[in-house]
C-alpha positions in Angstrom: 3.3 12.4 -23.6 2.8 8.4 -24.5 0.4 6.9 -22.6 2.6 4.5 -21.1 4.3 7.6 -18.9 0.5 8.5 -18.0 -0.2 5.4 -16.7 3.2 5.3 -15.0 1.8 8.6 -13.3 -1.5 7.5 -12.4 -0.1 4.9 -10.3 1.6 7.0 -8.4 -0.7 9.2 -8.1 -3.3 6.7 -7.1 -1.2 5.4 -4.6 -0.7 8.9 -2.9 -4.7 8.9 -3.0 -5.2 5.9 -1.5 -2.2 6.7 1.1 -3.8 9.8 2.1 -7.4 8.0 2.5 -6.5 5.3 4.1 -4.8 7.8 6.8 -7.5 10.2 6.8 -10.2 7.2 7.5 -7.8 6.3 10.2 -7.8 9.7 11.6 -11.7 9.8 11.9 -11.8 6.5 13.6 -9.2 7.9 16.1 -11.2 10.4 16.6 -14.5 8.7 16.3 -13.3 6.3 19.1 -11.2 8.8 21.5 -8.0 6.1 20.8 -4.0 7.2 19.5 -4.1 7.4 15.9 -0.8 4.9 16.2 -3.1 2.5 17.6 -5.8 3.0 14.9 -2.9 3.1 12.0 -2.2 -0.1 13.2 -5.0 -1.7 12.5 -5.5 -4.7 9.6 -7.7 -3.0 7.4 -5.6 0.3 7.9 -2.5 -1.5 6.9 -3.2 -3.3 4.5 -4.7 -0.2 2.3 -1.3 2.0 3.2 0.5 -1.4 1.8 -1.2 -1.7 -1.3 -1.0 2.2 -1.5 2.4 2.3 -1.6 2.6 -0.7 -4.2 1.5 1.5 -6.8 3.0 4.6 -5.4 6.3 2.5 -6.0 5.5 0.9 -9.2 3.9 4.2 -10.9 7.3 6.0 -9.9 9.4 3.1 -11.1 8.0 3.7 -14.5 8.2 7.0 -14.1 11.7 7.8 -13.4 14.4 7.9 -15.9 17.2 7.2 -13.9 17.5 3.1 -13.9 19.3 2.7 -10.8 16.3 4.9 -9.0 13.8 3.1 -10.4 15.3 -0.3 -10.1 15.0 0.8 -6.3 11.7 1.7 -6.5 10.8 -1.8 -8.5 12.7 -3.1 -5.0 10.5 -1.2 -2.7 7.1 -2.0 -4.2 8.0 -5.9 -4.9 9.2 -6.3 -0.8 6.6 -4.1 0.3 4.0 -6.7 -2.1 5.8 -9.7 -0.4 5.2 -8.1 2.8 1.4 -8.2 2.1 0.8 -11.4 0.1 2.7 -12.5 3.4 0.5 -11.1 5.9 -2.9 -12.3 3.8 -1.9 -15.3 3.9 -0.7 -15.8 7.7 -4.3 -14.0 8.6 -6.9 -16.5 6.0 -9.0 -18.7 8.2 -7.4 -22.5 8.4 -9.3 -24.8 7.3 -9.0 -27.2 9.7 -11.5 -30.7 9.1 -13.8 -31.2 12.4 -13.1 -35.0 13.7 
């Protein structure tokens, strides 16, 4: 196997592993706080960590697939869902606004 298909596979497989922590750590604080896990999942820090999980889920898989029309779609997936979050970063950063 060349290591460029490894690292194609560890990003997926990162990705999953952050996916499944980030939803896990929301399923503690659910229960931690007696609140919906919608409302939990929902949450910035929560979000963003599913986001950036499923960046390299898509990108791992992009260079993982052989097919080129599957993995342009996956290139697709990770670059809108990257947009999404450089989006939301900078919509949330603190203005900087000069005191008069």
């Amino acid at each position: 196997m060349a290591w460029g298909q490894v690292m194609a596979s560890l990003g997926w497989i990162l990705g999953l592993a952050i996916i499944v922590t980030a939803w896990s750590f929301g399923e503690a604080e659910a229960h931690k706080e007696k609140l919906p896990l919608t409302l939990v999942l929902r949450r910035r820090g929560v979000l963003r960590s599913i986001e950036t999980g499923l960046i390299f889920f898509f990108s791992g898989l992009c260079g993982s697939l052989k097919n080129p029309w599957l993995a342009a779609l996956s290139a697709a997936a990770a670059f809108i869902i990257f947009f999404l979050l450089i989006r939301d970063l900078l919509k949330t950063r603190p203005s900087s606004s000069k005191a008069s």
